[in-house]
C-alpha positions as MATLAB code, in Angstrom:
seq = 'XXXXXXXXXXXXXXXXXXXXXXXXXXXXXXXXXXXXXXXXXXXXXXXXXXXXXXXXXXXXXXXXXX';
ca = [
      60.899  153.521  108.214;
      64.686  154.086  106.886;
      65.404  151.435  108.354;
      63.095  148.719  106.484;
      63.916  150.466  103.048;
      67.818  150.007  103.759;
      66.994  146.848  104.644;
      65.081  146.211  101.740;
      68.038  147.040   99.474;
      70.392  145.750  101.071;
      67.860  141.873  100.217;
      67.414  143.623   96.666;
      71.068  143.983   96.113;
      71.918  140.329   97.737;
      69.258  138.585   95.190;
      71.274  140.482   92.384;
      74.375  138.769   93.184;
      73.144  135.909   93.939;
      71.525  135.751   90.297;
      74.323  137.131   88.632;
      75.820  133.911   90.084;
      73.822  131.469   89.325;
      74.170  133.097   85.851;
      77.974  132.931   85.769;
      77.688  129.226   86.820;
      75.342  128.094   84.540;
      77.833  129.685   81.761;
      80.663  127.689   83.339;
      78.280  124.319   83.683;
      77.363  124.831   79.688;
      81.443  125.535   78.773;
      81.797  122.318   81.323;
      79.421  120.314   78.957;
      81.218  121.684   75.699;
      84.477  120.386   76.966;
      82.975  116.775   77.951;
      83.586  117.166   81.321;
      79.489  116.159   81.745;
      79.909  115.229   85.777;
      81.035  118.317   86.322;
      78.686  120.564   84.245;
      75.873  118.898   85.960;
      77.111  119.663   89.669;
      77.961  123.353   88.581;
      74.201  123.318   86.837;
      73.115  121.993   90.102;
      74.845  124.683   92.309;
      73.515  127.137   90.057;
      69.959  126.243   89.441;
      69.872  126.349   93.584;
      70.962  129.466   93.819;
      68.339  131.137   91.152;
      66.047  128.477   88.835;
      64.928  131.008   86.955;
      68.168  133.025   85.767;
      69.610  129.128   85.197;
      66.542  128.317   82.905;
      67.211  132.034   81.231;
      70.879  131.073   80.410;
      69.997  127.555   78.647;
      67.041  129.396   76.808;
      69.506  131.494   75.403;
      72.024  128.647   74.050;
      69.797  126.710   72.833;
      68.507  130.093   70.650;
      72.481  129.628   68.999;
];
């Protein structure tokens, strides 16, 4: 039973990083997009939004709120 919990944190703390991630890269796709670089803010939004849809969709909510 100690087992499947520290397992189950272990997937908890993974899906944490892995949405801080796609968080960070969405940032870096929208800074991408500010400079002009458009290619390459759509291949970072990519990479992100495959990692975690939801925390990408979170990130553009909130800059488009600015």
């Amino acid at each position: 039973m100690a087992e499947k919990a520290a397992s189950q944190n272990k997937t908890d703390t993974g899906d944490q990083a892995t949405t801080e991630e796609a968080r960070r890269l969405a940032k870096e796709a929208i800074a991408e997009l500010k400079r002009g670089n458009k290619e390459e803010a759509e291949f970072v939004l990519n990479e992100a939004r495959d990692l975690d849809k939801a925390a990408v969709d979170e990130v553009v909510r909130g800059q488009r709120k600015k």
